[in-house]
C-alpha beads as a LAMMPS data file, in Angstrom:
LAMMPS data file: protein, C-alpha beads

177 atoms
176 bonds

1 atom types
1 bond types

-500.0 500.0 xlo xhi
-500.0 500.0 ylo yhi
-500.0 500.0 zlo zhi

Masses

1 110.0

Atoms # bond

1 1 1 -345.667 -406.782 -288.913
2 1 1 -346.117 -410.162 -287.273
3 1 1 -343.384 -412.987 -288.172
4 1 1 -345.316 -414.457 -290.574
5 1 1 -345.872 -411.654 -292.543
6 1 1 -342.573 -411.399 -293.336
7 1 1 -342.889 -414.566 -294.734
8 1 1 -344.226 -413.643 -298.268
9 1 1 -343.958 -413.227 -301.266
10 1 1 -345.564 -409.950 -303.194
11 1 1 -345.872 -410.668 -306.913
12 1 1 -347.226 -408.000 -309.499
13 1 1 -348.594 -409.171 -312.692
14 1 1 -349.099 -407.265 -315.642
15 1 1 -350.790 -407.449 -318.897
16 1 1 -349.192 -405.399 -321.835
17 1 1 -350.890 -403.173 -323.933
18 1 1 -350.501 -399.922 -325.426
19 1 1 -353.754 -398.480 -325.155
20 1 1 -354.342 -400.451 -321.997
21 1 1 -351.899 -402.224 -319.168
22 1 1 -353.462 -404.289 -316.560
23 1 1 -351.607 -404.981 -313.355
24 1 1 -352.128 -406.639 -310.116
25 1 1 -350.360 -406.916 -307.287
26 1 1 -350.791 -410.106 -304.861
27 1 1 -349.279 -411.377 -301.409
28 1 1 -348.351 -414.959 -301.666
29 1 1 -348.006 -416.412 -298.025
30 1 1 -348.338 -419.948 -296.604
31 1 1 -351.914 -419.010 -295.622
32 1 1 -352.275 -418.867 -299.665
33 1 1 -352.887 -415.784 -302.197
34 1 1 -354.455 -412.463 -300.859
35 1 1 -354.887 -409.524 -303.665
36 1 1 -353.352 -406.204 -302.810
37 1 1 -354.556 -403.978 -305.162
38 1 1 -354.964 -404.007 -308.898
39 1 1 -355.886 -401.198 -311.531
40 1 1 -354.954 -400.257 -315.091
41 1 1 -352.761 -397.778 -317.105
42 1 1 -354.502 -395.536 -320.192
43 1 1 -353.149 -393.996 -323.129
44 1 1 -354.787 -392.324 -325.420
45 1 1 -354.424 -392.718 -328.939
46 1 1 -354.338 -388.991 -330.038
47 1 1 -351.152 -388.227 -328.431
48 1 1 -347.448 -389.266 -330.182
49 1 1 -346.526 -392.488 -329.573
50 1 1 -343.221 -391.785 -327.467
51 1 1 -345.308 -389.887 -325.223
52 1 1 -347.601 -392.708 -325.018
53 1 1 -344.678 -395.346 -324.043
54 1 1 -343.535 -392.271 -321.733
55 1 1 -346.972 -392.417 -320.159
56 1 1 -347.189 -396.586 -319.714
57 1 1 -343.420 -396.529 -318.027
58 1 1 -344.272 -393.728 -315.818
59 1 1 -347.336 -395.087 -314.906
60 1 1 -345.645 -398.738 -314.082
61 1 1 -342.878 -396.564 -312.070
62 1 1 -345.197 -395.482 -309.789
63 1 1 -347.226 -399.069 -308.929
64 1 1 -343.567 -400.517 -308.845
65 1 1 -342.398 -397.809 -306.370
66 1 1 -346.058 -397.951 -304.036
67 1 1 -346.308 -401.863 -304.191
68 1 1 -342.381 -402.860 -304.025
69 1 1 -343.441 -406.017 -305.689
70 1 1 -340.677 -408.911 -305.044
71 1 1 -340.957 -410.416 -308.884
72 1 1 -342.910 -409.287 -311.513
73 1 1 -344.993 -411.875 -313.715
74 1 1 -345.760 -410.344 -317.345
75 1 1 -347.374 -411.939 -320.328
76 1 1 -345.926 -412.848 -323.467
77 1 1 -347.044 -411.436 -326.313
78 1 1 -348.636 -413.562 -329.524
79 1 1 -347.383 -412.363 -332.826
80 1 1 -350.349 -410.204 -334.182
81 1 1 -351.500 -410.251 -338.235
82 1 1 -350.670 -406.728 -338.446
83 1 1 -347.359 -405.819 -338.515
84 1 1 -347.541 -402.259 -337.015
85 1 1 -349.733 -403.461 -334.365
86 1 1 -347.503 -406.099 -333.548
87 1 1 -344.437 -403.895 -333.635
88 1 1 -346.006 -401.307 -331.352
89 1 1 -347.320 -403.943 -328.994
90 1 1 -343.772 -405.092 -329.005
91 1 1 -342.279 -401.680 -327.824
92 1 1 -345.170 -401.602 -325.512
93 1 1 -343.932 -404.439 -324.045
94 1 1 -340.550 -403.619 -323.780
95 1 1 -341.570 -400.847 -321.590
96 1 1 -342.751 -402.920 -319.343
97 1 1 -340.419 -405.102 -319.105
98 1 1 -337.845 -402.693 -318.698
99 1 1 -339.968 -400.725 -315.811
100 1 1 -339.225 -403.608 -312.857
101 1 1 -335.659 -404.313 -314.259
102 1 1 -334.523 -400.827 -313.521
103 1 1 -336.371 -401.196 -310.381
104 1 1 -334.037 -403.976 -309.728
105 1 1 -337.464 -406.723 -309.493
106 1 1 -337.190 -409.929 -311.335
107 1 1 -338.892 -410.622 -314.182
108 1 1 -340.859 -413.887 -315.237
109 1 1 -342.806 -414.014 -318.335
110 1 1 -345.836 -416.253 -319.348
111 1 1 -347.691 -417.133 -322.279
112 1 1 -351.615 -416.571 -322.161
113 1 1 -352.122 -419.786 -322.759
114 1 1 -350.400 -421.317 -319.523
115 1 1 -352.055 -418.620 -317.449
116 1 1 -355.427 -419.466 -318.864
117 1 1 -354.444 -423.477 -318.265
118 1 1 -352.914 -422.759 -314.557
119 1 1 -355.889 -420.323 -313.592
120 1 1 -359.161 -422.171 -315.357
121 1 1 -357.681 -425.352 -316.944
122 1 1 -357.789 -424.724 -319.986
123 1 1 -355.655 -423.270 -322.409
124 1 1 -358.578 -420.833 -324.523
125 1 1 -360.362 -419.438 -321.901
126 1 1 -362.152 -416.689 -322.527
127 1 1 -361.743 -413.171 -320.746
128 1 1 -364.945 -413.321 -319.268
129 1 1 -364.007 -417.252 -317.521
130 1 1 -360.576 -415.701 -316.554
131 1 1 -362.276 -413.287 -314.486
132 1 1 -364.879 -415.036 -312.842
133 1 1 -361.872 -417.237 -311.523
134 1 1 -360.091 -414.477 -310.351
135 1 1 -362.694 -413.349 -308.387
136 1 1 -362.866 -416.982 -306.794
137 1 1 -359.319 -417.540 -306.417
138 1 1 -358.842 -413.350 -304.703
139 1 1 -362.105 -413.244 -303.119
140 1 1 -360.835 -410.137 -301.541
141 1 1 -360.134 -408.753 -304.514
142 1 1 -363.532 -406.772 -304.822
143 1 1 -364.600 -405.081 -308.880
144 1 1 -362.054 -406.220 -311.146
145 1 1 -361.852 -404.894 -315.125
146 1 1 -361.129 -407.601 -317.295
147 1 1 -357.596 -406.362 -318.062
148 1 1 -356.791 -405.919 -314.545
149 1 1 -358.638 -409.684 -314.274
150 1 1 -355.963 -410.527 -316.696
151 1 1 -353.142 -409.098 -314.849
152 1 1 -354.343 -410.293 -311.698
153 1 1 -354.234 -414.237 -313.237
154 1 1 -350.471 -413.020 -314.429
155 1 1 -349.548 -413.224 -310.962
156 1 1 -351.696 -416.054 -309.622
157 1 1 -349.565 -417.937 -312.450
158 1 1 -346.549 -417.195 -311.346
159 1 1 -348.173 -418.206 -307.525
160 1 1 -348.644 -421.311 -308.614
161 1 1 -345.507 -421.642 -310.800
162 1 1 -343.243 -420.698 -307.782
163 1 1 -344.998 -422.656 -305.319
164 1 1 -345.042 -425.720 -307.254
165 1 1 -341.068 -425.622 -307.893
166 1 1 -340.332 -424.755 -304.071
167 1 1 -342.127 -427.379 -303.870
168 1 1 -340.211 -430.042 -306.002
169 1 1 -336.986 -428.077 -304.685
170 1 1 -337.585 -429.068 -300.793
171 1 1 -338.584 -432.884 -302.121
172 1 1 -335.812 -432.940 -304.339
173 1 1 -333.546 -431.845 -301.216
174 1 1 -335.650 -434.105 -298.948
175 1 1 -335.022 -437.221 -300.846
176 1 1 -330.917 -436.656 -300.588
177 1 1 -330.938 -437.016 -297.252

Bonds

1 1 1 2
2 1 2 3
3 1 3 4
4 1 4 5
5 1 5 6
6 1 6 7
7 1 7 8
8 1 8 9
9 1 9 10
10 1 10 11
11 1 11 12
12 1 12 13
13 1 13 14
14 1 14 15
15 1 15 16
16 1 16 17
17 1 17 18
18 1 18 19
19 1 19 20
20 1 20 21
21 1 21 22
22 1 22 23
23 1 23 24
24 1 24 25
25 1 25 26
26 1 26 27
27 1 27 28
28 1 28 29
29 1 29 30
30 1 30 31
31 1 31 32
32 1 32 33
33 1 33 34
34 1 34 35
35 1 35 36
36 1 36 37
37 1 37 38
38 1 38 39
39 1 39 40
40 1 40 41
41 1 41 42
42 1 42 43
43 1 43 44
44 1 44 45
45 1 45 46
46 1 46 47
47 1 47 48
48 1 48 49
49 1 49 50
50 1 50 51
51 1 51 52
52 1 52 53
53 1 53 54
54 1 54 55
55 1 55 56
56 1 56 57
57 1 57 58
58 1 58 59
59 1 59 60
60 1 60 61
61 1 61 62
62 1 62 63
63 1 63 64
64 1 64 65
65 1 65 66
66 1 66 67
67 1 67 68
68 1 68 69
69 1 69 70
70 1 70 71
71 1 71 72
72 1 72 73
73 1 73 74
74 1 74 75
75 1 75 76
76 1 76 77
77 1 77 78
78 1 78 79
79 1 79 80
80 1 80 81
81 1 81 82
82 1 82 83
83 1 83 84
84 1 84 85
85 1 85 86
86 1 86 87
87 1 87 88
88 1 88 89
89 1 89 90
90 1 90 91
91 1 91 92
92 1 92 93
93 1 93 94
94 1 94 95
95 1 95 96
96 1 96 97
97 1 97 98
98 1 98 99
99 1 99 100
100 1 100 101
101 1 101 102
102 1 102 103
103 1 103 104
104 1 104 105
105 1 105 106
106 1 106 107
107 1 107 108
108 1 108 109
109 1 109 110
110 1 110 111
111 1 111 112
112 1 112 113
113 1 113 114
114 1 114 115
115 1 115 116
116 1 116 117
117 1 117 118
118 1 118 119
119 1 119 120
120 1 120 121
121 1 121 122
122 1 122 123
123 1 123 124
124 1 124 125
125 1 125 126
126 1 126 127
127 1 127 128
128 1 128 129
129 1 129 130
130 1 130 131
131 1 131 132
132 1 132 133
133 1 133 134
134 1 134 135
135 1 135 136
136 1 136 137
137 1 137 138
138 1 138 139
139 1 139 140
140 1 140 141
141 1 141 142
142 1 142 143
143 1 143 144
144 1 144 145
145 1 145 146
146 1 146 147
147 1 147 148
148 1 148 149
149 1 149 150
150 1 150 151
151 1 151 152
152 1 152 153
153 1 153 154
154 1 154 155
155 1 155 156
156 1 156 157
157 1 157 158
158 1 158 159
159 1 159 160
160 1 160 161
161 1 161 162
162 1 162 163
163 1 163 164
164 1 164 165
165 1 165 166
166 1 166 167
167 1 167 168
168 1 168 169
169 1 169 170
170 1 170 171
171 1 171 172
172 1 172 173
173 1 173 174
174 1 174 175
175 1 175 176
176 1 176 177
């Protein structure tokens, strides 16, 4: 490993969901973003739920453990119309949320909205527009599902988040002197 790649950053995102969790796992250098890998976690829906959170954690303990992210970048959640969906969407979430805090990784959370406005410009982008910028903004990236897409922007967001307050850190320090 050269000198400056120990300068960087490596950022997972991930995009809840019970039946299926994105994730994507970037490098953030000064050179700019460079994807690492990204893939999804299944459950199926004919097995007990607890087994089904058991599968999503275990499945996020492994990436977490391979990748060693540095942070982890997750999505909010919007409140669903049904209640039961939104509850187990909720515990979903939890899960993975808990996964990189146990794992001792930082955790930053976004609402869709800003990562659709920081990674197309708009705030209602569609899934199929989130991708296609994903595969311009991690041209390395190669085949990307759309919830891995998602995940993917997760961490791009938090990229650009981070970079943009380092930045206004180092002027805000600059300007004191």
């Amino acid at each position: 490993m050269t000198s400056t790649d120990k300068k960087q950053t490596i950022i997972i995102g991930i995009d809840p969901g019970l039946n299926i969790t994105g994730w994507g796992v970037i490098a953030m250098r000064s050179a700019g973003l460079t994807s690492i890998e990204h893939g999804i976690i299944t459950t199926r829906t004919d097995i007990p739920f607890a087994e089904r959170l058991n599968l999503l954690y275990q499945g996020l303990i492994k990436v977490l453990k391979r990748y060693t992210p540095d942070v982890a970048a997750v999505e909010k959640t919007f409140v669903n119309v049904n209640p039961t969906s939104a509850l187990k969407l909720g515990m979903a979430r939890g899960v993975v949320l808990l996964a990189p805090a146990q794992q001792k990784i930082s955790v930053f959370e976004y609402a869709a909205t800003q990562v659709k406005k920081t990674i197309v410009g708009v705030g209602h982008a569609t899934k199929d527009q989130i991708a296609i910028m994903v595969q311009m903004l991690l041209p390395n990236a190669g085949v990307v599902r759309k919830d891995a897409a998602d995940a993917l922007a997760i961490a791009i967001c938090h990229a650009h988040h981070q970079s943009t307050s380092y930045g206004r850190l180092a002027t805000a320090a600059g300007s004191r002197r």
